[in-house]
C-alpha positions as CSV (number, residue, x, y, z in Angstrom):
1,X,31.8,33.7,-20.2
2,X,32.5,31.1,-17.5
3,X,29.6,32.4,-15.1
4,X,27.1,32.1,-18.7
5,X,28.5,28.3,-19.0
6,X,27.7,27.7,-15.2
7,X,24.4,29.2,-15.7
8,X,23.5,27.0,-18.9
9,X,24.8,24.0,-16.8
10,X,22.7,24.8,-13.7
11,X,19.9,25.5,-16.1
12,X,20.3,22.1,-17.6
13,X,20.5,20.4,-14.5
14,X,17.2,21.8,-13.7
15,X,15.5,21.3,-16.7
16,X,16.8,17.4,-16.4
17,X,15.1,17.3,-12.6
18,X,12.2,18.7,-13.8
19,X,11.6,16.6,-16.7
20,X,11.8,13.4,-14.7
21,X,9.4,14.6,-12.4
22,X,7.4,15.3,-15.4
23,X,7.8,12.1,-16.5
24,X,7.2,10.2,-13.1
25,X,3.6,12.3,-12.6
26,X,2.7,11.4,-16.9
27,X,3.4,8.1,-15.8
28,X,0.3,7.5,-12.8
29,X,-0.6,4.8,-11.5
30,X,-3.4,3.9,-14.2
31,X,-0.2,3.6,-16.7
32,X,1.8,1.3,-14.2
33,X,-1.0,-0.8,-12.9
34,X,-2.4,-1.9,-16.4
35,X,-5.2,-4.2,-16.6
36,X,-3.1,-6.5,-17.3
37,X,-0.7,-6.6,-14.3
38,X,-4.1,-6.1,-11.9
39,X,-5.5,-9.2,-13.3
40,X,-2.4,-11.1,-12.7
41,X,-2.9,-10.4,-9.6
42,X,-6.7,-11.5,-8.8
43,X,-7.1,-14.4,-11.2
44,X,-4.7,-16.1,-8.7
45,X,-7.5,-16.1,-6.3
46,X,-9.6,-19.3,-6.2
47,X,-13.3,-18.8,-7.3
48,X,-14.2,-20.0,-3.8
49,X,-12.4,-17.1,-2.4
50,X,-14.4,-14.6,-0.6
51,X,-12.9,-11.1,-2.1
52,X,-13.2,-13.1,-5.6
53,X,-14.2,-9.6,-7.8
54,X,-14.4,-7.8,-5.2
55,X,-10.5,-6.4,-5.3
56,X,-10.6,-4.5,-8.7
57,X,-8.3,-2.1,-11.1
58,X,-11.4,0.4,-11.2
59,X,-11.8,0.3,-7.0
60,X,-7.9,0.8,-6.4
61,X,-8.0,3.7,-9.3
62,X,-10.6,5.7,-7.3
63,X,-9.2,5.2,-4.3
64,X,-6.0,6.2,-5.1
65,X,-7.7,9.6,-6.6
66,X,-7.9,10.5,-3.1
67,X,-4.6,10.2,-1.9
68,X,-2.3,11.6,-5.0
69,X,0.7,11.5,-2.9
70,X,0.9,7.7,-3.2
71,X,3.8,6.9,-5.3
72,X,5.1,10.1,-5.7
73,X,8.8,10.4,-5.9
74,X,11.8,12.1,-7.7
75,X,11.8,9.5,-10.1
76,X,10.2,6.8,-12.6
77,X,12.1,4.2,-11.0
78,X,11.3,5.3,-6.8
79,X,8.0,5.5,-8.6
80,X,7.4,2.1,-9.9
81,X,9.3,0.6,-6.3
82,X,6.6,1.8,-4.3
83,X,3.7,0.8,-6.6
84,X,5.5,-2.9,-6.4
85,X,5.8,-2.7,-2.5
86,X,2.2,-1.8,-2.0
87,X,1.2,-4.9,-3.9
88,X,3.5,-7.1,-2.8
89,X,2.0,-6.6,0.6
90,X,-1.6,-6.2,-0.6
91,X,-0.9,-9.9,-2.4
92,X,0.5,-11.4,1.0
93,X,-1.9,-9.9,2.9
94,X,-5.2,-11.1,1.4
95,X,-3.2,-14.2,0.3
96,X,-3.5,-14.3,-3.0
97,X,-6.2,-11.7,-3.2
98,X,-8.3,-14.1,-1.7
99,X,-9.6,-12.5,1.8
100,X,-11.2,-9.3,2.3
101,X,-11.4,-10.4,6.4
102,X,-8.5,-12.3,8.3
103,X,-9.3,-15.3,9.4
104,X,-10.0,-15.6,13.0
105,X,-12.9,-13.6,13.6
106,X,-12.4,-14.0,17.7
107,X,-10.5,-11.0,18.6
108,X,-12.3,-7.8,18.6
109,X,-8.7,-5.7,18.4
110,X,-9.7,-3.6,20.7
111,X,-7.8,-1.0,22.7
112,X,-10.3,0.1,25.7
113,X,-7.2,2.8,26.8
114,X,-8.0,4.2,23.4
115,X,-10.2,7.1,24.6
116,X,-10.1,9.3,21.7
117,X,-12.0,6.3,19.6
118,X,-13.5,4.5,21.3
119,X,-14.7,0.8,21.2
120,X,-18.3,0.2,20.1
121,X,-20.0,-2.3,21.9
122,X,-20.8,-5.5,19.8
123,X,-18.0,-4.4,16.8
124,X,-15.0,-6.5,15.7
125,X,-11.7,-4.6,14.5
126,X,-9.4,-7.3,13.2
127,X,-8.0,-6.8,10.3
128,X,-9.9,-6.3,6.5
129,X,-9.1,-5.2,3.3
130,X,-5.8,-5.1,1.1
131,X,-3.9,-4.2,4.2
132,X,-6.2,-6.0,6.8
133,X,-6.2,-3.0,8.9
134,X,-7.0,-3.8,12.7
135,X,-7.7,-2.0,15.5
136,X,-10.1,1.1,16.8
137,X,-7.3,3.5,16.9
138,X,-6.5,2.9,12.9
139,X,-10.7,2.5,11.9
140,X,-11.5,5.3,13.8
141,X,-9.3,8.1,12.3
142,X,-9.4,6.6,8.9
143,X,-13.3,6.3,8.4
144,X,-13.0,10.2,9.6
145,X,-10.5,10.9,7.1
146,X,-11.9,9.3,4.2
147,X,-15.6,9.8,4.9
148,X,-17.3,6.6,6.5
149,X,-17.9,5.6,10.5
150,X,-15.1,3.4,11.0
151,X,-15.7,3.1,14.7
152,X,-19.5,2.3,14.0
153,X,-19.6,0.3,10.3
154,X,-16.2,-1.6,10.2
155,X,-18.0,-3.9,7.9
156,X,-17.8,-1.2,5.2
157,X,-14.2,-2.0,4.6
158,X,-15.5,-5.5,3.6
159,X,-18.4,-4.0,1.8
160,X,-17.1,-1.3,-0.5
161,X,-14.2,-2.0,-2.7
162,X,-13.2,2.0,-2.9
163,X,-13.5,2.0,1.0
164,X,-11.2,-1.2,1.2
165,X,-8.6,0.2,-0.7
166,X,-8.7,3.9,0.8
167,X,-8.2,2.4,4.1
168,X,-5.2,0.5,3.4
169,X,-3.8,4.0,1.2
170,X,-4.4,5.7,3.9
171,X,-2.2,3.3,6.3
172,X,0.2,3.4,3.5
173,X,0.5,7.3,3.2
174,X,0.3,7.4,7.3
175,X,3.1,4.7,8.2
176,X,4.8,3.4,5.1
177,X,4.9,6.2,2.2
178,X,7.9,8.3,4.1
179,X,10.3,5.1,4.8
180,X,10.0,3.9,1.3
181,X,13.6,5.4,0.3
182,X,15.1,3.0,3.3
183,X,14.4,0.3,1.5
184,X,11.5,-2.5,1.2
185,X,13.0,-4.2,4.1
186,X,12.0,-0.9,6.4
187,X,8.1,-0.5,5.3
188,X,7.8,-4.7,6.2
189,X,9.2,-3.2,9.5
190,X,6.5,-0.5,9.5
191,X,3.3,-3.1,8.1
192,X,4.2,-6.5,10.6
193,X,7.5,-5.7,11.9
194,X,6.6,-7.1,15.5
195,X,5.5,-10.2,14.0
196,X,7.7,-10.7,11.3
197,X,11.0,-9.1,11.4
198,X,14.3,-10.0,12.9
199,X,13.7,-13.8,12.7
200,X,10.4,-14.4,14.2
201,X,8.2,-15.4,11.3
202,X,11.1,-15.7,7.9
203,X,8.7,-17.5,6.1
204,X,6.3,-14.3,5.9
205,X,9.4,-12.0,5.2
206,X,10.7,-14.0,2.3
207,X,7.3,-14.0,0.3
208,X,6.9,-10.8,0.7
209,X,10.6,-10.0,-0.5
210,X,9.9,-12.7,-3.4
211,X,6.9,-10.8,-4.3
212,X,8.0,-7.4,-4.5
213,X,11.1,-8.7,-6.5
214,X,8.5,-10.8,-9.2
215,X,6.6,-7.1,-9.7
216,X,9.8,-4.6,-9.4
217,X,10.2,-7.3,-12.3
218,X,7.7,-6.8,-14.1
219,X,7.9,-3.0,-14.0
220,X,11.8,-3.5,-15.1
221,X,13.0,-1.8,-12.2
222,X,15.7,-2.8,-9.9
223,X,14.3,-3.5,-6.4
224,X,17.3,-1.8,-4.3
225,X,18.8,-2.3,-1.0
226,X,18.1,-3.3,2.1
227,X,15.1,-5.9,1.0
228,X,14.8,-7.1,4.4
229,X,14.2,-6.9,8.0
């Protein structure tokens, strides 16, 4: 009788783990980021601004079709956290949804040692898109992963809305997806740490923090430990 009760309870158990994985996957991203919440985000961008329209629900939808694992964890709440990290950088990134390029244009952000991709001659790497991703050694392996010549057509994260966001999902999945349980303060660490983090710019770690706590928020979830860096 006692070995039945511990089966039920171990049953139970994994009925309860199963349904809230259920229930994190029947959520999706399309649930969480509503219309609604997306244009609170862009209509906070000037209609001078460059990337006005050009970051939209639709773009970041089909983007993340291609990378399913975003956002996926044991729970609604884990769930909604890393939905309202991802913004809260994408927001201070772009500033305000605002930029699709950074603002000084001067550097090329080029690696020469970087033999596997390579510079093109006459092509500028700084950062663009919702992550501003910079460098030959990041636009090289993700135009090959998602399907474009990031070594050659850099510009097309600045011309293609799905392309912007797939590059900075594919950042996300490749440097900041697998320290989310550490905390927000840890995937700052992983986006700017160098710049930001451990006093050298608090002024850029503090809107960030602000930010994801405004959209952890407004998906009534608890924002957690460890906010930052």
């Amino acid at each position: 009788m006692a070995g039945a009760k511990l089966n039920l309870l171990l049953m139970a158990a994994g009925f309860l783990v199963a349904g809230n994985l259920a229930a994190a996957q029947n959520c999706g991203c399309a649930d969480v980021v509503s219309q609604g919440f997306f244009d609170g985000l862009t209509s906070q961008a000037d209609p001078s601004c460059e990337a006005k329209g050009f970051y939209t629900r639709d773009a970041f939808l089909g983007a993340w079709q291609s990378y399913p694992g975003f956002a996926e964890g044991p729970n609604i709440d884990d769930f909604k956290r890393e939905i309202a990290a991802f913004f809260a950088h994408v927001f201070h990134e772009t500033i305000h949804m605002c930029y699709k390029d950074q603002g000084d244009k001067f550097d090329a952000y080029c690696d020469s040692s970087n033999q596997e991709y390579p510079c093109i001659p006459g092509k500028m790497y700084y950062g663009r898109g919702p992550l501003q991703i910079s460098w030959n050694y990041n636009y090289g392996p993700a135009g090959h992963e998602i399907g474009f010549d990031g070594l050659n057509w850099p510009e097309g994260v600045s011309i293609d809305p799905i392309i912007s966001f797939k590059t900075a999902l594919w950042f996300w999945m490749r440097n900041v997806h697998g320290i989310i349980g550490q905390g927000f303060g840890a995937t700052i660490y992983a986006i700017n740490g160098v710049i930001e983090c451990g006093g050298r710019n608090q002024g850029a770690v503090n809107d960030r923090v602000n930010l994801y706590q405004y959209y952890c928020g407004q998906f009534n979830v608890s924002p957690g430990d460890n906010l930052y860096c």
